[in-house]
N, C-alpha and C positions, 0 to 999 in steps of 0.2 A: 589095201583091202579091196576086192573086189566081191562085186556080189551079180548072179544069176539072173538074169531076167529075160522071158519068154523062152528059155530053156536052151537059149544058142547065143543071145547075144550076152554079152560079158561088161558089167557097168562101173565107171569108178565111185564107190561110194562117197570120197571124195568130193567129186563134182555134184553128186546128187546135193548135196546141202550148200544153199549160193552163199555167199560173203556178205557180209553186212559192209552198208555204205555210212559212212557218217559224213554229217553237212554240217557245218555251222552258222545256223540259222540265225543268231543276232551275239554281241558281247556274251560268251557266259552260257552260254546254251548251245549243245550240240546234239542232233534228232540221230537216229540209228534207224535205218529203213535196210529191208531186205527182200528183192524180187519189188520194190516199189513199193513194199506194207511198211510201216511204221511199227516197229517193233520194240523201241525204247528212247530213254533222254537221259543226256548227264547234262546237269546243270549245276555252273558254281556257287557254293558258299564261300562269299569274301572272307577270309580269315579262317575259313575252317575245312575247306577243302572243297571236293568234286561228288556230290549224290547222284546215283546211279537209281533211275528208276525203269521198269519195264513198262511196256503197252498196257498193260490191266494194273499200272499205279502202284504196284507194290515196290517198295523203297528192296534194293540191295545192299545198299549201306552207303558211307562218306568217305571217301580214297583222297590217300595226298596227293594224286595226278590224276589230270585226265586221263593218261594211258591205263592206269590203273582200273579204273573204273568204266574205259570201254572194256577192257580185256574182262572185269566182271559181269557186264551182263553179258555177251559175246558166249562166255561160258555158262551164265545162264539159260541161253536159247538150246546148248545142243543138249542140257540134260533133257 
């Protein structure tokens, strides 16, 4: 998809929305930053899986993987 911008150049929208980074900042904790903002955490629960939380603390819920639950807020941010 491309979109219009100053009526000549031509942009991928695409690239307009950067990647989310994730660190693993100690056991059990991994930060989601995007353009260098901190924009969410998944952090494990021993035995009961991976919480998924955004920048402004609202819970997305508990995933049986990590992956899971980066891919949840991930999808969080472009709604």
């Amino acid at each position: 998809m491309s979109i219009i911008a100053n009526h000549h150049e031509q942009v991928d929208s695409t690239a307009a929305t950067a990647a989310v980074s994730w660190t693993a900042e100690q056991t059990g904790l991994w930060v989601a930053r995007r353009n260098d903002t901190f924009v969410g955490m998944i952090e494990a629960r021993w035995g009961s899986g991976f919480a998924a939380t955004t920048r402004l603390a609202k819970s997305l819920g508990t995933f049986s993987t990590v992956e899971e639950a980066q891919r949840a807020l991930e999808e969080s941010l472009a709604a």
